[in-house]
DOSE-992513 format. One record per residue (C-alpha): x, y, z; residue number from 1; chain; residue in three letters. Coordinates in pm, whole numbers, always signed. Layout:
DOSE-992513
PT        x        y        z   resi   chain   resn
PT        X        Y        Z    NUM       A    ala
...
***
This chain:
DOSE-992513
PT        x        y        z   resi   chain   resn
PT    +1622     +392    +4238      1       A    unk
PT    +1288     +187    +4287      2       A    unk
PT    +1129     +283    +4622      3       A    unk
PT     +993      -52    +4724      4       A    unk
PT    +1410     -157    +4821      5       A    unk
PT    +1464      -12    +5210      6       A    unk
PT    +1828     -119    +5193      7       A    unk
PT    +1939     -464    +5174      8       A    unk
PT    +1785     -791    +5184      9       A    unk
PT    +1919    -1113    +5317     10       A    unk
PT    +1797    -1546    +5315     11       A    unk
PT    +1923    -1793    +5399     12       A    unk
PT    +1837    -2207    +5300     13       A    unk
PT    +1980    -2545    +5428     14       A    unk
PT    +2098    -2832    +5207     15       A    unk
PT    +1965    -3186    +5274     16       A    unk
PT    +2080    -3536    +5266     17       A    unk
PT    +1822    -3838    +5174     18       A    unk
PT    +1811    -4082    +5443     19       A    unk
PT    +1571    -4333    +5275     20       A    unk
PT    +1319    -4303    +5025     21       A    unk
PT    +1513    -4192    +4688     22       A    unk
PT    +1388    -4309    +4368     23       A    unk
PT    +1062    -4429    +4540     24       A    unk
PT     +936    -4101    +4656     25       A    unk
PT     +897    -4012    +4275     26       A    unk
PT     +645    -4266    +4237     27       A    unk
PT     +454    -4119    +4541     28       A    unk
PT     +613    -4314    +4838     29       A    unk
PT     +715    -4122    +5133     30       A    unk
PT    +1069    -4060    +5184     31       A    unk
PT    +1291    -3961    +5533     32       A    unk
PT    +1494    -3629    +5459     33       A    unk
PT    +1738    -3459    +5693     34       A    unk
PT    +1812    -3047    +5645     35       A    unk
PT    +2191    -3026    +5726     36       A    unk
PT    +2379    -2728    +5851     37       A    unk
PT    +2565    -2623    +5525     38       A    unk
PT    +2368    -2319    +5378     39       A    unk
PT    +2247    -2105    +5085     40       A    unk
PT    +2228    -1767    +5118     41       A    unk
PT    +2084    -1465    +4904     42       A    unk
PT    +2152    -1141    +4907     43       A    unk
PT    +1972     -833    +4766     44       A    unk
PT    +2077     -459    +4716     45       A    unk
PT    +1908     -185    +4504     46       A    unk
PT    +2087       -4    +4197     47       A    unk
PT    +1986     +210    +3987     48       A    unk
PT    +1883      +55    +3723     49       A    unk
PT    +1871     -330    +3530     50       A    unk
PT    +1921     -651    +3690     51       A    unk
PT    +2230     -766    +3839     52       A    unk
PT    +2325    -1133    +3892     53       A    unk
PT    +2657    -1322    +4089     54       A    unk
PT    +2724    -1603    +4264     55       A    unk
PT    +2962    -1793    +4462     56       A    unk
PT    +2963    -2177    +4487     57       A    unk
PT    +2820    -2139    +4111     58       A    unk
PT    +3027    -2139    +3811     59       A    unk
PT    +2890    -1790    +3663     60       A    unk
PT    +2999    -1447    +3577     61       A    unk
PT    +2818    -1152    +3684     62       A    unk
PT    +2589    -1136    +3462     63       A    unk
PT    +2354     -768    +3387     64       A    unk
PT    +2034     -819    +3255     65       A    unk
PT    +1920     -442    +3118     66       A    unk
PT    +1569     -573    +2984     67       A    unk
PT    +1455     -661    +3369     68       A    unk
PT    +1383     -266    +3459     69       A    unk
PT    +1079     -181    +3620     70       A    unk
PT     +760     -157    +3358     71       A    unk
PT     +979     -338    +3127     72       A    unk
PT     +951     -725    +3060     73       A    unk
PT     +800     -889    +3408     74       A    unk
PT    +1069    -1195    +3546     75       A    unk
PT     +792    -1427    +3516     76       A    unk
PT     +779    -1369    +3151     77       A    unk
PT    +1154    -1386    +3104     78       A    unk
PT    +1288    -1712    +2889     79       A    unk
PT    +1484    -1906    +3122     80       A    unk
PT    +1709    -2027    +2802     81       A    unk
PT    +1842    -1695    +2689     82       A    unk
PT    +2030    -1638    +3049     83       A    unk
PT    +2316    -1822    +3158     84       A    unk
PT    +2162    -2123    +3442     85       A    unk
PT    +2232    -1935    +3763     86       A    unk
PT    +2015    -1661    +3624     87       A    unk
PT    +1767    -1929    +3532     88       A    unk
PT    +1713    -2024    +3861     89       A    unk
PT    +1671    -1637    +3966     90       A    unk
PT    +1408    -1614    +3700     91       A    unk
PT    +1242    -1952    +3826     92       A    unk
PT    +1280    -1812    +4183     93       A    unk
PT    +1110    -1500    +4104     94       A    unk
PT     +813    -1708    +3882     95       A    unk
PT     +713    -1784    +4230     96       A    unk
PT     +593    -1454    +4345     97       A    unk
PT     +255    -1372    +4394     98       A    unk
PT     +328    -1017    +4336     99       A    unk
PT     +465     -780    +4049    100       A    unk
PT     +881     -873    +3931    101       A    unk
PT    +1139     -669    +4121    102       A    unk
PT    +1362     -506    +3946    103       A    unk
PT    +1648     -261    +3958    104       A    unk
PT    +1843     -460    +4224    105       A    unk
PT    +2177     -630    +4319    106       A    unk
PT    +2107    -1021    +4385    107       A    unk
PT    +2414    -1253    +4470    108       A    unk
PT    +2376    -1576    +4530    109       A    unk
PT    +2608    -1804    +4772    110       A    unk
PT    +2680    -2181    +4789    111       A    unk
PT    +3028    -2227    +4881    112       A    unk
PT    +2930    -2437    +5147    113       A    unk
PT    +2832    -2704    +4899    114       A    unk
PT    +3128    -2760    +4770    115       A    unk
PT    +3494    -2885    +4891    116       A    unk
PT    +3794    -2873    +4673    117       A    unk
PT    +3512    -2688    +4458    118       A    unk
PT    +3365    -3062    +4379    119       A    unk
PT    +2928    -3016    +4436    120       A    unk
PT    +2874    -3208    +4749    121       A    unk
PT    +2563    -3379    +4594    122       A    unk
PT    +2364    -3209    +4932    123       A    unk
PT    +2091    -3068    +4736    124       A    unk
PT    +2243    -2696    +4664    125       A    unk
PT    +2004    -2602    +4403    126       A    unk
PT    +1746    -2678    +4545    127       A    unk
PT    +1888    -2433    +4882    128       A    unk
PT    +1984    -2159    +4632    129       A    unk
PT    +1636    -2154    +4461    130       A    unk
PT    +1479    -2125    +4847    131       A    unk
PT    +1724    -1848    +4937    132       A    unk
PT    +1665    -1641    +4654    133       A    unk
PT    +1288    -1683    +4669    134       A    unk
PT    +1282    -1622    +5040    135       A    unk
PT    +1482    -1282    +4975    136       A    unk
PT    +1249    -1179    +4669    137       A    unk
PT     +935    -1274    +4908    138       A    unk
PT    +1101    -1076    +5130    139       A    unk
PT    +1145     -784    +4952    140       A    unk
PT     +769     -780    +4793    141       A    unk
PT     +628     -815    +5139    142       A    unk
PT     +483    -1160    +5078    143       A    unk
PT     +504    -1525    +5268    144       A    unk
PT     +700    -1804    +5097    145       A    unk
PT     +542    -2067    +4987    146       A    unk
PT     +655    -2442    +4988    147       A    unk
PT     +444    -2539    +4703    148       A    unk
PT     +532    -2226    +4447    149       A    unk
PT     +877    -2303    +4605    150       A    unk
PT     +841    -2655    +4451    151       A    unk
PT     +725    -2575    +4150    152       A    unk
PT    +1034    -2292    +4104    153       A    unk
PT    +1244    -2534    +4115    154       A    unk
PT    +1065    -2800    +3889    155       A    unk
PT    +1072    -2499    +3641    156       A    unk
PT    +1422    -2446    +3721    157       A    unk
PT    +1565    -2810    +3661    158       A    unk
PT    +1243    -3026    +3451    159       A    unk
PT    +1206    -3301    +3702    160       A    unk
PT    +1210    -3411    +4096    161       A    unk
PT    +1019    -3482    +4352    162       A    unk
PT    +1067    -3116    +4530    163       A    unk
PT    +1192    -3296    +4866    164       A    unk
PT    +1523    -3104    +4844    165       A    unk
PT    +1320    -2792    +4806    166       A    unk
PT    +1087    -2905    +5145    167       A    unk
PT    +1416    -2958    +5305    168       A    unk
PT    +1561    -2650    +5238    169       A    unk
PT    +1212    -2432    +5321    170       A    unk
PT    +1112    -2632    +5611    171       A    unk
PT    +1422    -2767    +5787    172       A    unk
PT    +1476    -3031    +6019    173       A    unk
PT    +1388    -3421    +5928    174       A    unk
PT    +1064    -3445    +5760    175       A    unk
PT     +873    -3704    +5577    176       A    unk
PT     +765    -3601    +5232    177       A    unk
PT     +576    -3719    +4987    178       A    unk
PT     +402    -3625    +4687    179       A    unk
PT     +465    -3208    +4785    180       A    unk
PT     +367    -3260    +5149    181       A    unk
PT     +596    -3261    +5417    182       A    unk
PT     +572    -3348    +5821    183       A    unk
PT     +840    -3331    +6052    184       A    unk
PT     +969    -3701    +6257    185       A    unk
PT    +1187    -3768    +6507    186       A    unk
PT    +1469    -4003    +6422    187       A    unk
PT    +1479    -4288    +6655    188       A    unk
PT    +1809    -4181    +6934    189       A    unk
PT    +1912    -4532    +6885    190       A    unk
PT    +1992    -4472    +6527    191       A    unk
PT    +2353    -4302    +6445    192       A    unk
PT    +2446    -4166    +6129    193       A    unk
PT    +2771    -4000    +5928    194       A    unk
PT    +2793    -3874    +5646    195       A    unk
PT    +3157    -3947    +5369    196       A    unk
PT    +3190    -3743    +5041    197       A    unk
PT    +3292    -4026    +4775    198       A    unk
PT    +3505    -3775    +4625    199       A    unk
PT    +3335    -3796    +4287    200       A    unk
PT    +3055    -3540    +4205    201       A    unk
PT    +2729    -3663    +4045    202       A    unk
PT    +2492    -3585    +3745    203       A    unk
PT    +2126    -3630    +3932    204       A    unk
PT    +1956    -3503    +3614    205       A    unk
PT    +2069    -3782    +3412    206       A    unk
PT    +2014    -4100    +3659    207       A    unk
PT    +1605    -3930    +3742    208       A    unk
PT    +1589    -3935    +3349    209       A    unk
PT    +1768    -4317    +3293    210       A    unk
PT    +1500    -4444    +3597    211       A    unk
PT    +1198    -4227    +3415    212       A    unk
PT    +1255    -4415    +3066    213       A    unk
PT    +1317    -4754    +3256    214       A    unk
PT     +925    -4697    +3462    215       A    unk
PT     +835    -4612    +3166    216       A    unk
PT     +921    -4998    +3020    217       A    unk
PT     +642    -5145    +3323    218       A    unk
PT     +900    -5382    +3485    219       A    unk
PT     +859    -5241    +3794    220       A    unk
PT     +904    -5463    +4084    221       A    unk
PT    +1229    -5382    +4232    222       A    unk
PT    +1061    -5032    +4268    223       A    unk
PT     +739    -5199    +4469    224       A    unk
PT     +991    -5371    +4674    225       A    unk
PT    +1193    -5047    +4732    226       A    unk
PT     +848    -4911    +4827    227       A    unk
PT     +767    -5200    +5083    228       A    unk
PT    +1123    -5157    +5252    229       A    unk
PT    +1083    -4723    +5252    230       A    unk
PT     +772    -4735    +5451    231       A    unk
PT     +902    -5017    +5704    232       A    unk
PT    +1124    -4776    +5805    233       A    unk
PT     +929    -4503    +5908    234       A    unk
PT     +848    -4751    +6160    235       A    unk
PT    +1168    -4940    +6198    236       A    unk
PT    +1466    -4703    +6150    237       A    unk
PT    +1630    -4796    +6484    238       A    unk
PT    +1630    -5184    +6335    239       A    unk
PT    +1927    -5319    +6130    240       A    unk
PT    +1752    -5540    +5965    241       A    unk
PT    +1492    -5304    +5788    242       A    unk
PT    +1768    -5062    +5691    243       A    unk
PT    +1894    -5429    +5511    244       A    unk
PT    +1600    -5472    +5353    245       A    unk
PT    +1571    -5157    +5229    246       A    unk
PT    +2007    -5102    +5119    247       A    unk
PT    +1906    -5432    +4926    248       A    unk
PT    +1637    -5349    +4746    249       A    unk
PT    +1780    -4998    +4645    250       A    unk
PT    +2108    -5195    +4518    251       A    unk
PT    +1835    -5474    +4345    252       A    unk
PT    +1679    -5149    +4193    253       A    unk
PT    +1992    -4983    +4083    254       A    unk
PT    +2102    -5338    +3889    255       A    unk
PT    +1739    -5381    +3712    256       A    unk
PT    +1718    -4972    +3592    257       A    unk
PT    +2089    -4983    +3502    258       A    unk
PT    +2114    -4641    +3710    259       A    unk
PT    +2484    -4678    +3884    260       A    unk
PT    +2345    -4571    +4177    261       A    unk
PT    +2601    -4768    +4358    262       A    unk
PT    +2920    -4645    +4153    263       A    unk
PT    +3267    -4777    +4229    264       A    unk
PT    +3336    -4528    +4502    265       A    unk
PT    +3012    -4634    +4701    266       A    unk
PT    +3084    -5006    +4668    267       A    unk
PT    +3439    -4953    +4789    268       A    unk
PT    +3266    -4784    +5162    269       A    unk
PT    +2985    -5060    +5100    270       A    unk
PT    +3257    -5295    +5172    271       A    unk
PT    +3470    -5083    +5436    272       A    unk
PT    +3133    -5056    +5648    273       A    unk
PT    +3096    -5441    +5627    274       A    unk
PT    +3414    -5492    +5752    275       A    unk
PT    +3325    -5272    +6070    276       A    unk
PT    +2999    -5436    +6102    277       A    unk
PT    +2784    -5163    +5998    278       A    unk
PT    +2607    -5090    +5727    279       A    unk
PT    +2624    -4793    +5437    280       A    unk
PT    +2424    -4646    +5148    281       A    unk
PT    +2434    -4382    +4909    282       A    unk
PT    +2254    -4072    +5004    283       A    unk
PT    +1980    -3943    +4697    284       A    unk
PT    +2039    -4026    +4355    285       A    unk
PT    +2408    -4203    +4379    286       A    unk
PT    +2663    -4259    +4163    287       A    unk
PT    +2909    -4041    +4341    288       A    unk
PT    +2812    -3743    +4604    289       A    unk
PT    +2787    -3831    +4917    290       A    unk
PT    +2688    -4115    +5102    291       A    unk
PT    +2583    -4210    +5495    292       A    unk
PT    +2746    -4524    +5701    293       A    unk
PT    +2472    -4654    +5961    294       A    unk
PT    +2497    -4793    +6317    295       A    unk
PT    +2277    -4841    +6621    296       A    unk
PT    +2378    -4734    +7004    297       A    unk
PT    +2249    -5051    +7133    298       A    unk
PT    +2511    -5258    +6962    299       A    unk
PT    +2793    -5032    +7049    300       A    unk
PT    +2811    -4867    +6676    301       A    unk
PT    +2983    -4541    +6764    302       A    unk
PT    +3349    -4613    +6849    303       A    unk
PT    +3302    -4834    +6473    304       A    unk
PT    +3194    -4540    +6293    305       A    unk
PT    +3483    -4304    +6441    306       A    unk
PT    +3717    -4620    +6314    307       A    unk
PT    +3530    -4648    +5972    308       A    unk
PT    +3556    -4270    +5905    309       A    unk
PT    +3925    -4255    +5997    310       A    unk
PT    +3995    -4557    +5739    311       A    unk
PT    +3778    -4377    +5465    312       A    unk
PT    +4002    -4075    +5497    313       A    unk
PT    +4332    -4325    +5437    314       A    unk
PT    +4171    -4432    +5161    315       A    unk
PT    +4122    -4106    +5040    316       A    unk
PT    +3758    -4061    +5095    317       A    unk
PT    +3610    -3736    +5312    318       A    unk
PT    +3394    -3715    +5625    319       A    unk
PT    +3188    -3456    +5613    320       A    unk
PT    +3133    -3236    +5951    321       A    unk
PT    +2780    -3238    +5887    322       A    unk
PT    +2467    -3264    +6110    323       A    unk
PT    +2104    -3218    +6121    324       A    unk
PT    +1933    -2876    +6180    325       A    unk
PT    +1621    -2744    +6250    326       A    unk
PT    +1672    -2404    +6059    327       A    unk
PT    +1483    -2370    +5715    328       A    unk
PT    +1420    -2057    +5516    329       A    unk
PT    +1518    -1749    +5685    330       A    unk
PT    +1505    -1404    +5577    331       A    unk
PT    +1641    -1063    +5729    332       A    unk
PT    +1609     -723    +5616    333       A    unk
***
């Protein structure tokens, strides 16, 4: 048994829910993201010898990987593609150490909370795993975690995003990030939020790819405007009419990129919100997931919300006990 592993490690990472910003932030604008209280965690035990890989949340078999033994084949050098796609994001996870690879060790992975009904939540639990398990291996080698190694994990991990999922889950609390930096706001106390699961999971892969190839064509302005409307609200989130501006240039975005950000089950609680006087949106990159219904204290939003909710759940749609926190990466040994 490798004498670097005292016993048993343990991290833990939040998932996160987009509040304004998506699609913009990856051309560089700044975008509001809220850590939320469902969590990642990682564990690690030593063995005796090889690799040894599970999850729950994830749809993977344990999986033994004999050719990660120590003085054998480094993690960092390990091909992503010839292990099932948990164990790629261990192996992305690990890329991130400054160190020398681990090995001989026991890592499970958890994100159950992620899920309901096992349906992904759309709350950003890659990007939570991937901090979890790289907290725990940082952990282990006696090393600090890095946001910007954590970033670029995970950009290993899944080919594209902006890495504010990743700041999320490191940093916790509501930040504003932008182009790999992140700084902690206060949301305005005036501003109420909850979040409804559509029911529907989402493929966020596919819909950053569709709006890459349509930036790619130079019609851009529905993206300038989506800019103009994302930065307003850094200064204006406690003012209906900015959160307007901005749900309508998001939907004018969705309709000139052809992304379906705004699938059926959005437009449906687009509508229900309307008729409670409040306004909705899909949370990150859309289509199904999860999505958060707006109001303001000062026009007397919250007994509407508790109404909307309880008419999304007759109509078969789930709110989510979810809420803010201020916990990010944490590791105990």
């Amino acid at each position: 048994m490798t004498d670097w592993v005292t016993g048993y490690v343990e991290a833990s990472a939040p998932g996160k829910l987009v509040l304004w910003g998506e699609y913009a932030v990856l051309a560089g604008v700044p975008a509001a993201v809220m850590a939320v209280n469902r969590f990642a965690t990682c564990t690690i035990k030593a063995r005796d010898e090889g690799t040894l890989l599970s999850a729950a949340g994830f749809d993977m078999p344990t999986v033994e990987i004999r050719h990660l033994r120590a003085g054998v084949v480094p993690i960092k050098e390990a091909p992503i593609e010839e292990v099932p796609k948990e164990a790629g994001l261990f192996l992305a996870a690990a890329s991130a150490l400054q160190s020398g690879s681990p090995a001989n060790i026991h890592i499970h992975i958890d994100t159950s909370q992620f899920q309901r009904n096992g349906q992904k939540l759309g709350i950003g639990s890659s990007a939570a795993a991937l901090a979890a398990c790289y907290g725990a291996l940082a952990g282990l080698m006696n090393e600090p975690a890095e946001l910007s190694r954590a970033i670029a994990a995970h950009q290993r991990f899944q080919g594209s995003g902006s890495g504010l999922d990743v700041a999320a889950a490191m940093l916790g609390g509501t930040i504003r990030f932008q182009k790999g930096e992140a700084e902690a706001i206060e949301l305005p106390q005036a501003l109420q939020l909850d979040f409804i699961f559509t029911g529907e999971s989402a493929s966020t892969g596919k819909k950053l790819g569709s709006f890459s190839a349509w930036r790619e064509r130079g019609h851009t302005v529905p993206l300038d405007m989506l800019a103009l409307a994302s930065h307003a609200l850094f200064e204006h989130a406690d003012d209906p009419d900015a959160w307007h501006r901005y749900i309508d240039a998001l939907r004018h975005l969705d309709l000139a990129a052809g992304l379906g950000i705004f699938g059926r089950h959005h437009n449906i609680l687009c509508e229900l919100a309307d008729d409670f006087g409040l306004l909705y949106k899909p949370s990150g990159a859309g289509g199904g997931d999860t999505g958060v219904v707006i109001g303001f204290e000062h026009d007397g939003s919250s007994g509407r919300i508790t109404a909307f909710t309880e008419a999304a759940r007759q109509r078969g749609y789930a709110p989510l006990d979810i809420a803010g926190t201020t916990h990010g990466l944490e590791c105990r040994k």
